[in-house]
C-alpha positions in Angstrom: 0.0 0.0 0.0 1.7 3.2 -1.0 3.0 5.8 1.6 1.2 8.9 1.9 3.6 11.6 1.2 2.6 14.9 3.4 5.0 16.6 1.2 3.5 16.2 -2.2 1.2 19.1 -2.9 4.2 21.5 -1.9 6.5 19.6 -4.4 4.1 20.0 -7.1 5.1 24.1 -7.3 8.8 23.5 -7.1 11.3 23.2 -9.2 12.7 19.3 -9.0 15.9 20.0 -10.6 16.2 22.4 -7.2 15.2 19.9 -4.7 16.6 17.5 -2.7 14.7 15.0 0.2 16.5 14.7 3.8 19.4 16.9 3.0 22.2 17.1 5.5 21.9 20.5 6.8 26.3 20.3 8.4 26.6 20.8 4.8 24.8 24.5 4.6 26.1 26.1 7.8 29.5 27.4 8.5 29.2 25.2 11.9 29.1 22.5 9.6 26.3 21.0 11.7 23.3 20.2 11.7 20.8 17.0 11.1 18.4 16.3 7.5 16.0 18.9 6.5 12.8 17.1 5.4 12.8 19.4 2.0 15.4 21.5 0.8 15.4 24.0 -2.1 17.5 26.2 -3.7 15.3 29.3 -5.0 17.3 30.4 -8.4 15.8 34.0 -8.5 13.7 36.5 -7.1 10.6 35.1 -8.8 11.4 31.6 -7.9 12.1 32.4 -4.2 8.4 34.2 -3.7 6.7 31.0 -5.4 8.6 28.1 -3.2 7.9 30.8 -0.1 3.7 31.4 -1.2 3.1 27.5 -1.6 4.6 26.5 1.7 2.5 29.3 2.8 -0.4 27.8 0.8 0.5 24.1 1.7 1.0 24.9 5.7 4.3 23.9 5.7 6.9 25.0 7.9 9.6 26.9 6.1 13.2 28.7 7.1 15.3 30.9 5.1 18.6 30.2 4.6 21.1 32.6 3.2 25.2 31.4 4.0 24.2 29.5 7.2 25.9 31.9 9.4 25.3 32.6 13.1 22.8 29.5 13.6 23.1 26.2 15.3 20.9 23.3 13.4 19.7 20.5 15.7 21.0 16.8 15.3 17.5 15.8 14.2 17.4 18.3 11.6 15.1 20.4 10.3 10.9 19.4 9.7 9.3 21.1 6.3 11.2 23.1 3.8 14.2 24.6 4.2 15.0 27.2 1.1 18.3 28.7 0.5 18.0 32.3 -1.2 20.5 32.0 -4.0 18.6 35.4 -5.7 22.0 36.6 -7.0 22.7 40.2 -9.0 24.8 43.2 -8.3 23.6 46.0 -10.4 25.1 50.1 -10.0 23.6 53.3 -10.4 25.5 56.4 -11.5 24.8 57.9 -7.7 26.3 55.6 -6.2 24.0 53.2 -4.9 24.2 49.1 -5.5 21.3 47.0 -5.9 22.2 43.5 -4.8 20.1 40.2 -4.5 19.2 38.6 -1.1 21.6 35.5 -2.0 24.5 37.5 -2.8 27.8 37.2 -0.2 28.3 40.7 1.5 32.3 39.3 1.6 33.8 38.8 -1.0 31.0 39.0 -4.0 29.8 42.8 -2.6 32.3 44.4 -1.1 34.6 43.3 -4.5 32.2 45.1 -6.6 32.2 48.2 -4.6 36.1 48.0 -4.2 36.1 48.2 -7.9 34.3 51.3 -8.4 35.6 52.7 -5.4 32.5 52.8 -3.3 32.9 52.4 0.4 30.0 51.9 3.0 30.4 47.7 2.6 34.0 47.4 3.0 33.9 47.6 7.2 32.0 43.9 6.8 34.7 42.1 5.4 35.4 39.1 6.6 32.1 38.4 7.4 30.3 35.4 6.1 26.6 36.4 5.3 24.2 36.9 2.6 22.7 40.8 1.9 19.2 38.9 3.1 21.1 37.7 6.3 22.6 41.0 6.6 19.8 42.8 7.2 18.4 40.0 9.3 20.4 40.7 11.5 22.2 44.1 11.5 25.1 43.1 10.2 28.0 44.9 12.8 31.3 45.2 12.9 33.7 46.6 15.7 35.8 48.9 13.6 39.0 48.8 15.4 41.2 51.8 13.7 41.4 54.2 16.8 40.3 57.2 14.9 37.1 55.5 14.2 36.8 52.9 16.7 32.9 52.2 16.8 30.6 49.5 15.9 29.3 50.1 12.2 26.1 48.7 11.5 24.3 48.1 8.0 21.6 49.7 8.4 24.0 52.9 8.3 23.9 52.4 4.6 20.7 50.5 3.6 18.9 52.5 1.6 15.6 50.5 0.8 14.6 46.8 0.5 12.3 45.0 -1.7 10.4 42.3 0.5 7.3 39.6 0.5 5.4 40.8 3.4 3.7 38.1 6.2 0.6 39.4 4.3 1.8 38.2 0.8 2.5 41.6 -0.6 5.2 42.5 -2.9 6.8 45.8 -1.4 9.7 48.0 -1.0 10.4 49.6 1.9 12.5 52.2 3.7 15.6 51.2 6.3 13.0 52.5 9.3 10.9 49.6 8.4 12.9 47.2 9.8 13.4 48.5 13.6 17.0 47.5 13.3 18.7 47.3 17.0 21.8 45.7 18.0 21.6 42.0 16.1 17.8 42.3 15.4 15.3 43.6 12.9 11.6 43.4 12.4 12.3 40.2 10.6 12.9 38.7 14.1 9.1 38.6 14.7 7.7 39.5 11.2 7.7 36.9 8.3 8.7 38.3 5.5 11.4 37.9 2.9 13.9 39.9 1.9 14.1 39.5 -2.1 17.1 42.4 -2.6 18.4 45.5 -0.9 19.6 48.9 -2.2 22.9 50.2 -0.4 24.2 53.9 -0.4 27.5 54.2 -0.9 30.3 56.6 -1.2 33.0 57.4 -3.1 36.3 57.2 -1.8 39.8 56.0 -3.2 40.6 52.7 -3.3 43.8 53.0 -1.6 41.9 53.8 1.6 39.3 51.1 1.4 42.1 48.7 1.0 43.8 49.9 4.4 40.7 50.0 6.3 40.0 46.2 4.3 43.6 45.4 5.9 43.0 46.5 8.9 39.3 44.9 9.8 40.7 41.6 8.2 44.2 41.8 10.4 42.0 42.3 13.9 39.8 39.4 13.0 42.8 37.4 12.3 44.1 37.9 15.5 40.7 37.2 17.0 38.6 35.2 14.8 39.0 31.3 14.3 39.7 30.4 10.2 36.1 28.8 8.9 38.1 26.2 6.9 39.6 24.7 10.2 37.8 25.7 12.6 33.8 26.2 11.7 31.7 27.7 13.5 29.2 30.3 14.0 30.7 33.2 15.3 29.6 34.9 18.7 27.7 32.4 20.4 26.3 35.7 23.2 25.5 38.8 22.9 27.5 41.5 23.7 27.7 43.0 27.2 28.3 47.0 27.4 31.8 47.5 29.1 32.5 44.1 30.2 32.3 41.1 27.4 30.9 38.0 27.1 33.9 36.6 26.1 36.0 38.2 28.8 33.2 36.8 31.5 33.7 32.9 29.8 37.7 33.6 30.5 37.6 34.9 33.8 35.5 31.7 34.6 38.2 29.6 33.6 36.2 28.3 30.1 38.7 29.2 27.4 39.6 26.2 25.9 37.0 24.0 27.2 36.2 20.8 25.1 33.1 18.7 25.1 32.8 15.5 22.6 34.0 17.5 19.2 33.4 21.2 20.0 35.4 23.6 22.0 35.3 27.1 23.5 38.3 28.6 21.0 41.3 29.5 22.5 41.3 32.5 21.0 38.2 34.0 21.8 35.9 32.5 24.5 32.5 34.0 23.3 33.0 31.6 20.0 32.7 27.7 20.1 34.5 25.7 17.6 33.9 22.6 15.8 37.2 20.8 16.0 35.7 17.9 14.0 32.6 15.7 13.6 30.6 17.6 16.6 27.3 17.4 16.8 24.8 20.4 18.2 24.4 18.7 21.6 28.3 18.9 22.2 27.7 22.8 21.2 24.4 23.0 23.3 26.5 21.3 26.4 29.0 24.1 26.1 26.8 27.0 25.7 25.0 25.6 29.0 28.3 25.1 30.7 29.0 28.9 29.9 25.9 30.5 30.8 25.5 28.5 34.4 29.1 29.0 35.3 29.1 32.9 34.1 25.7 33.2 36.3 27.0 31.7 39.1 30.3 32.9 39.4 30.1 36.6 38.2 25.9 37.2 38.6 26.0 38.1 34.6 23.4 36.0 32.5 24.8 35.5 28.9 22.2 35.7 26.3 23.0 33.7 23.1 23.0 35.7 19.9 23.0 32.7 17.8 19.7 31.2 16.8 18.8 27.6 17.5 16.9 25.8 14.3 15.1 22.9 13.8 15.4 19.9 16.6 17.8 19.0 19.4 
């Protein structure tokens, strides 16, 4: 007797050559982590990424975004319903200096190359950084600039100049930077379902020279900070940042740098980011961010807040 497949009405709107059943989802983060996502689709365009979005909506199936698989942790049981990855690509210039870029595109290097080569800065501060413009504005994308004479954190909605977005409601819109409420690692997207189809940046001219030594510069303090994704993946700061003090100073002070559990460890470079040191699973993450947060509370009265986000199930 055949199987009934919940799944079927959905597939019927997408795109098989895009699809793929029970996809490993280690293989889509820069944790490299993460268990099978029932569905998982690559949406080739703008167009394509509002239809897969509309019939899960239609279907009632449960859907996540996924732009370079930055700053989340994926359970070891995966993901349930469709995952979509945003691969809306396109970098188009206007002669006043503003780029019009697809959610899918990579802020670093895709973006910020473009820029560099018309000698456009704004962008350049986020290099480095692994995200997508759609996870960009997700979540604020922020940087600690650390040249003294301009030591502050710069944030992208500083140049966001309007986004084109599928509203909760199904409407096709484009919208101003207030619309998105952005705050330290948040937006309106946080709590509001809608998608991000591609942004327009403001930019300014400046010579390439000087982008390149404020390029050298953010990349130098990461290096020095920062674990390499290619051996050590992970997800960057697993806590939010604490005004004056650090989360990742707290985790030291504590005694944590270093700390290993199964395949993940607290990196000896910088406690406030856990490493996969090879073939860790979430819970060996999960255990660590406990350890952190209990032993920070107790020892120091300081309650660390992740700023990672937890998908699918542990």
């Amino acid at each position: 007797m055949p199987t009934h497949d919940p799944f079927q009405p959905l597939i019927r709107h997408l795109d098989p050559s895009r699809l793929r059943r029970d996809e490993p989802m280690r293989r889509h983060t820069t944790f490299r982590i993460g268990g099978p996502a029932d569905l998982f689709y690559r949406a080739g365009d703008a167009d394509d990424l509002v239809r897969a979005v509309e019939a899960a909506r239609g279907c009632g199936v449960p859907y996540f975004l996924l732009g370079r698989g930055a700053n989340i942790l994926v359970g070891d049981r995966g993901i349930r319903g469709l995952v979509i990855r945003a691969d809306v690509g396109g970098i188009d210039f206007t002669d006043d200096g503003h780029v019009r870029a697809g959610a899918g595109v990579e802020v670093f290097p895709d973006l910020i190359e473009a820029c560099l080569a018309r000698e456009l800065g704004g962008l350049h501060h986020f290099v480095g950084i692994p995200s997508t413009v759609g996870g960009a504005l997700w979540q604020n994308l922020h940087f600690l600039s650390p040249a003294p004479e301009r030591e502050r954190t710069v944030f992208i909605e500083e140049v966001l100049e309007s986004a084109e977005i599928l509203t909760e409601e199904g409407d096709l819109r484009t919208v101003d930077v207030s619309y998105f409420e952005f705050g330290y690692d948040r937006s309106v997207l946080h709590h509001r379902d809608d998608v991000v189809l591609r942004a327009t940046f403001r930019l300014q001219p400046a010579p390439r020279d000087d982008l390149r030594r404020v390029i050298r510069e953010n990349l130098a303090w990461r290096d020095e900070r920062h674990p390499d994704l290619w051996l050590y993946p992970c997800a960057g700061s697993v806590f939010q940042k604490i005004e004056g003090i650090g989360a990742g100073r707290l985790i030291d002070e504590c005694g944590l740098k270093g700390r290993i559990h199964g395949g993940a460890g607290i990196f000896h470079k910088h406690a406030n980011i856990i490493v996969n040191l090879g073939g860790a699973t979430a819970a060996d993450v999960m255990a660590l961010v406990d350890l952190a947060r209990e032993t920070v509370l107790r020892e120091t009265g300081y309650e660390l807040v992740p700023e990672i986000s937890f998908v699918g199930e542990f």
